[in-house]
C-alpha positions in Angstrom: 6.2 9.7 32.6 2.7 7.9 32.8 2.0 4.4 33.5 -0.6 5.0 30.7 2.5 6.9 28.4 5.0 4.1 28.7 2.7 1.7 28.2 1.8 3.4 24.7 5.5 4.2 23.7 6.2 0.6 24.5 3.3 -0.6 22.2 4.2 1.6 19.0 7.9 0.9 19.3 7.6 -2.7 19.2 4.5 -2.9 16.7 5.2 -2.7 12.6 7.8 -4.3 9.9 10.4 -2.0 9.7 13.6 -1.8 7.2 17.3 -2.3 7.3 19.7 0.5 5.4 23.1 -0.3 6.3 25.7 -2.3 5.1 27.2 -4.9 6.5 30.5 -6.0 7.5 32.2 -9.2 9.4 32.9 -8.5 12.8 35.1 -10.7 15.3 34.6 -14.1 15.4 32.2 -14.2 12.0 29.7 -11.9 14.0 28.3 -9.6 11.6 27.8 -6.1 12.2 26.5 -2.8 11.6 28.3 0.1 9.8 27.5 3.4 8.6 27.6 3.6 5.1 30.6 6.2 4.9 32.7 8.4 7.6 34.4 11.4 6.7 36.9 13.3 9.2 36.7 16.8 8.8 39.0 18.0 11.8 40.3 16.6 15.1 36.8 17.8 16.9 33.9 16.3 14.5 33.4 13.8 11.5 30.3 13.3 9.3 28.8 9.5 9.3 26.5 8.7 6.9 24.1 6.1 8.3 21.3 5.9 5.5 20.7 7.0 2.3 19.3 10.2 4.0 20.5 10.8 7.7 23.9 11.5 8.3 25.5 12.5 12.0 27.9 15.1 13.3 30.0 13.2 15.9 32.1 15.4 18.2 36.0 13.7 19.1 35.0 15.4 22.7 32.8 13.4 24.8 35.8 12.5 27.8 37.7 16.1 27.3 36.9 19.0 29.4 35.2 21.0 26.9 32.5 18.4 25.7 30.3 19.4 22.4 27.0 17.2 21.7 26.3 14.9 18.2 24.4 16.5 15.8 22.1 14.6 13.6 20.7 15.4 10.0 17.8 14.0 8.3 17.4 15.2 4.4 14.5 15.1 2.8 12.7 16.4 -0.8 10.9 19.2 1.3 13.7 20.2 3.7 16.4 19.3 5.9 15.5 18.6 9.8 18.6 19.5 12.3 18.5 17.4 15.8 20.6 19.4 18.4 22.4 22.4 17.4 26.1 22.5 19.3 28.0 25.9 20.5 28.3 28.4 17.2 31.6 27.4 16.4 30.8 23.6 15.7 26.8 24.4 14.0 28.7 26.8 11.8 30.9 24.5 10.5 28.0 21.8 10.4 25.7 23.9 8.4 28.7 24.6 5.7 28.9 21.0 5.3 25.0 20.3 5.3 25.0 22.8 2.3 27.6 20.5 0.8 24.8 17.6 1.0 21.7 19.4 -0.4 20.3 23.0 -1.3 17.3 22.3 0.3 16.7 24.8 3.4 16.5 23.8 6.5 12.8 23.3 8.2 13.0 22.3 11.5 16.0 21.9 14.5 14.5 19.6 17.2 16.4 19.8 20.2 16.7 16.7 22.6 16.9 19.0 25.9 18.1 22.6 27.0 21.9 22.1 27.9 23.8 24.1 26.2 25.7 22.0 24.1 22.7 21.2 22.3 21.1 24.6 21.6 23.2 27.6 21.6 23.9 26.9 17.8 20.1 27.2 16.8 20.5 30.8 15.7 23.0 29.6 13.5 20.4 27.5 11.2 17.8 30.5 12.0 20.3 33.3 10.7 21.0 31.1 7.6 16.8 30.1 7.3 14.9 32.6 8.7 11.8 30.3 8.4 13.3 27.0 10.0 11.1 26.0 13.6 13.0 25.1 16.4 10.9 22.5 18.2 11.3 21.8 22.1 9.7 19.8 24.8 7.8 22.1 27.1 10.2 21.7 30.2 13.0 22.1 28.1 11.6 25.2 26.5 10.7 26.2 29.8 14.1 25.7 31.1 16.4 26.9 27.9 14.5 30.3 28.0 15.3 30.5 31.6 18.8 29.5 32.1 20.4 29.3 28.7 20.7 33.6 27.8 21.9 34.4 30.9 24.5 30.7 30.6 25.2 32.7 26.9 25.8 36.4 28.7 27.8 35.2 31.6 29.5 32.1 30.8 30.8 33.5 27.4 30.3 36.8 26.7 30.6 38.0 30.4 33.8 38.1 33.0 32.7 34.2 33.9 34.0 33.4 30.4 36.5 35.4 29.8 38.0 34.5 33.1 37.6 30.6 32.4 39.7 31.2 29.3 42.1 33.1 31.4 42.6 29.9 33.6 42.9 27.7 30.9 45.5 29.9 28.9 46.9 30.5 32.0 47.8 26.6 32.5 48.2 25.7 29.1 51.4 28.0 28.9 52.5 28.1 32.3 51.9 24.3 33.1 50.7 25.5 36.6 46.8 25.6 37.6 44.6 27.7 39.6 46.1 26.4 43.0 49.9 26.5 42.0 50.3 22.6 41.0 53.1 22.4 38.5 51.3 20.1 36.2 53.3 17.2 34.0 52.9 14.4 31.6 48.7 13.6 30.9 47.6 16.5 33.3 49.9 19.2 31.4 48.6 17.8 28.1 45.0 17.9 29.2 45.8 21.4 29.9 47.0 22.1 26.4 44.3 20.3 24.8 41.7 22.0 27.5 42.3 26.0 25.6 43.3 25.1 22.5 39.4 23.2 22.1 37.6 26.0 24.1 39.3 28.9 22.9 37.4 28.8 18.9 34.2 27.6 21.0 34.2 31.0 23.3 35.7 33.1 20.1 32.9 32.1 17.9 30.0 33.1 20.8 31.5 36.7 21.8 31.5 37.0 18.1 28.0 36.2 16.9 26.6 34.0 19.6 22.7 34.6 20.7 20.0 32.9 22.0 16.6 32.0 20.1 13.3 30.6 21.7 11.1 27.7 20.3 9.1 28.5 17.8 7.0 24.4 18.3 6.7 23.0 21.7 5.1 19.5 22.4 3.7 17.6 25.6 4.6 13.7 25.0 4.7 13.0 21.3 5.0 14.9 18.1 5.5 13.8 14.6 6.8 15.8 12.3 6.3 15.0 8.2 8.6 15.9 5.6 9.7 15.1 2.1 7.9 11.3 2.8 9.7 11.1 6.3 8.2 10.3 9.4 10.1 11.8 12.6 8.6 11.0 15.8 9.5 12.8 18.6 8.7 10.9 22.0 9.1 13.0 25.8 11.1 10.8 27.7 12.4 11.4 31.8 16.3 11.0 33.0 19.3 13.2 31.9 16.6 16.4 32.3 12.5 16.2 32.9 12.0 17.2 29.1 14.5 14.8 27.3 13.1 14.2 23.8 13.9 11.0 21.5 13.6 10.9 18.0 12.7 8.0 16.4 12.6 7.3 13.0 10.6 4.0 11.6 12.0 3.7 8.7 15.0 3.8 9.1 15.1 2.0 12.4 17.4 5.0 13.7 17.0 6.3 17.3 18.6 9.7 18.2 18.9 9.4 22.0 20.2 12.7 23.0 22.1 12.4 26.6 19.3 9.8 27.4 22.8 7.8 26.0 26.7 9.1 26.9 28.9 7.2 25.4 32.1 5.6 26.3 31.0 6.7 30.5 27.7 8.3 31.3 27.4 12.1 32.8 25.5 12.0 36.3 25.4 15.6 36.9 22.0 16.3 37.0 20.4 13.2 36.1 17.3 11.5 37.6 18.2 8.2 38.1 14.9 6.4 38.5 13.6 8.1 36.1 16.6 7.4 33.9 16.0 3.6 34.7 12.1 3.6 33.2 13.2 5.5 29.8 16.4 3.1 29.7 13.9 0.2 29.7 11.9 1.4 27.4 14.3 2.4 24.6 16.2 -1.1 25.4 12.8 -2.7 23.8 12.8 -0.6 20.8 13.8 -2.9 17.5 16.4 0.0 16.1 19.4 -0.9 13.9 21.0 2.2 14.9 21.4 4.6 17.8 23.0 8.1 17.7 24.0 8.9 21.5 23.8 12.6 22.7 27.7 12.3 22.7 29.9 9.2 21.8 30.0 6.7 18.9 27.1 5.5 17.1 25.6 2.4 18.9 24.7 -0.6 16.9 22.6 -2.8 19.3 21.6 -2.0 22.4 24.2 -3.5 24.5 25.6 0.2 25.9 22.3 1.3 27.1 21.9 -2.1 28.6 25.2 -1.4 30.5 24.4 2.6 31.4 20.2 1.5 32.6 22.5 -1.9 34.3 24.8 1.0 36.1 22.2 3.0 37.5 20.0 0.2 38.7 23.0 -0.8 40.9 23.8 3.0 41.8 19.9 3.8 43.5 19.7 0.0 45.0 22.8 0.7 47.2 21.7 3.8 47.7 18.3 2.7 49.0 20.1 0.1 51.2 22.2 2.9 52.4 19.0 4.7 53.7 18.0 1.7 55.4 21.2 1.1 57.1 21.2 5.1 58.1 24.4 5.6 57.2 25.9 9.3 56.3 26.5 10.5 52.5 30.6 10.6 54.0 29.4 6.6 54.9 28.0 5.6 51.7 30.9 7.2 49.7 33.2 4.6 51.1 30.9 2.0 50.9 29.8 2.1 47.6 30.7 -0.1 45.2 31.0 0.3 40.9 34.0 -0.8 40.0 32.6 -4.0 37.7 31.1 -0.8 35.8 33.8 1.4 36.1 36.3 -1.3 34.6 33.9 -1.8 31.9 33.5 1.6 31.1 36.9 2.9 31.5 38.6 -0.1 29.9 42.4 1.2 30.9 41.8 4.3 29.2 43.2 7.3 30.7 40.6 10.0 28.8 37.8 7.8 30.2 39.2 7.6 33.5 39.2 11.1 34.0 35.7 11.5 32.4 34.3 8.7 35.3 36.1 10.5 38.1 34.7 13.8 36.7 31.7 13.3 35.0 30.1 10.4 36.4 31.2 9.3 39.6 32.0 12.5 41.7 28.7 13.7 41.6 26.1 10.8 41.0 27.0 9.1 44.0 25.9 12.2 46.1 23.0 12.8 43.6 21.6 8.9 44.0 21.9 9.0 48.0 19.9 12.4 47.8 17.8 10.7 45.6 17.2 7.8 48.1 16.9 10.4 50.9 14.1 11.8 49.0 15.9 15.7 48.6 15.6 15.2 45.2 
């Protein structure tokens, strides 16, 4: 992103009067905070929050397991309903039952925050059910999900990548013995379990009905989007992918982050750490009430993306110093050091322990020295 783009985000997050929604409720030591207005569980994998009168989110149980799905947010208005992110077929189907619970208006538009696939392959699901909904993208991430994501659908679900993963998992589920002939026990035998019982309906529902659908909308660095007297703004931001999308909404004070936040530990798979610092800084300065992370709870200040931007500043600076001192990637693995972050993170939980080992830590260490080594 621009000098001359940040510089303008900046300026029209922090300008304007804007309105609170939520209730409130006392909090530890008479703090007051933030609450959505209602919660309802609707199975083990997802629950519907109400956080206005009008915008509600899907939040997936998932976010540390090994099958992770990605929130879904929904804004209703008197014109139509806008979708933000549409998870695998099996979760959007469910979502969209419920979203007809909510209103009988159709659904108009399903922005999607980037092109992973935990955050698309259930558009066709709200295009089946209203032909005439848009599906708006960022260019890169158009780009990107009309590259990788129907060949991810063909070979990773409906193909013998898929249908050999579910093997493997059914495989240790009922056997208690994995792939290389470790007799698994305790946590690992029940991560196991949990592992096919939560992927199983996901890969069912794509070899069913699964598909893939292009953009109908794509937009450079901003789009706003007016509906039923809402203003959406959607804002191109740089870190998790080079076409993350936020969408802001100034009424409400609401910011729907997509994987620009992870919540409880951050995934460092792909992500462009630099880059990932800038956005971070920006979206720290944004006077919301309310943030709805790609995956994890609803936020309620700031202080996780503080934490997450707080991480990564501390990830590239010892990388850079690594670069400096010469040393090997083998070198800077032992030397790096995150464990302030990791026990905050973590917090003596075994679920995010595994997610820090396995989705964080064991591959943005190598990513951030590449990074520093300029490979990336």
């Amino acid at each position: 992103m621009s000098k001359k783009m940040k510089t303008a985000l900046a300026a029209a997050f922090l300008s304007g009067t804007l309105g609170f929604f939520a209730r409130m409720e006392s909090g530890t030591a008479g703090s007051l905070l933030m609450a959505p207005v209602r919660i309802q569980q609707y199975a083990p994998d997802f629950r519907l929050e109400q956080l206005s009168s009008n915008v509600y989110a899907f939040i997936s149980n998932n976010t540390t397991h090994f099958w992770e799905d990605g929130n879904t947010a929904v804004i209703i208005t008197k014109a139509g309903v806008i979708v933000i992110d549409a998870s695998t077929t099996y979760l959007s189907e469910r979502h969209l039952a419920e979203i007809r619970r909510l209103t009988s208006q159709p659904v108009r538009y399903i922005i999607n925050t980037h092109w992973h696939r935990d955050h698309v392959l259930g558009d066709h699901v709200y295009k089946d059910a209203f032909p005439a909904a848009q599906i708006v993208m960022q260019d890169y991430t158009a780009h990107m999900s009309d590259q990788r994501n129907p060949a991810i659908l063909a070979n990773a679900f409906k193909g013998k990548q898929g249908a050999d993963l579910l093997a493997s998992l059914r495989k240790a589920a009922e056997t208690g013995i994995d792939d290389y002939g470790k007799k698994l026990t305790g946590a690992d035998l029940a991560r196991a379990k949990r592992s096919y019982e939560e992927f199983e309906p996901v890969y069912a529902a794509e070899v069913r009905s699964g598909a893939y659908v292009s953009a109908d909308i794509t937009f450079d660095n901003r789009m706003t989007i007016k509906l039923g007297g809402e203003e959406v703004q959607l804002l191109h931001f740089e870190g998790h992918t080079h076409g993350d999308t936020v969408v802001y909404l100034p009424k409400e004070k609401i910011l729907m982050t997509g994987d620009l936040v992870i919540a409880p530990v951050p995934y460092g798979i792909d992500d462009l750490f630099e880059q990932f610092v800038e956005s971070l800084n920006i979206l720290v300065a944004m006077p919301v009430d309310v943030i709805v992370p790609g995956h994890g709870e609803v936020q309620f200040s700031h202080d996780y993306m503080k934490l997450e931007r707080d991480l990564f500043v501390s990830l590239m600076d010892q990388a850079k110093a690594s670069v400096q001192r010469h040393q090997s990637l083998d070198d800077f693995r032992k030397s790096v050091n995150l464990t302030t972050f990791e026990a905050k993170l973590v917090n003596g939980d075994p679920d995010n322990q595994w997610a820090w080992n396995n989705y964080f830590y064991g591959t943005a260490v190598e990513r951030a020295w590449r990074i520093a080594h300029g490979e990336m």
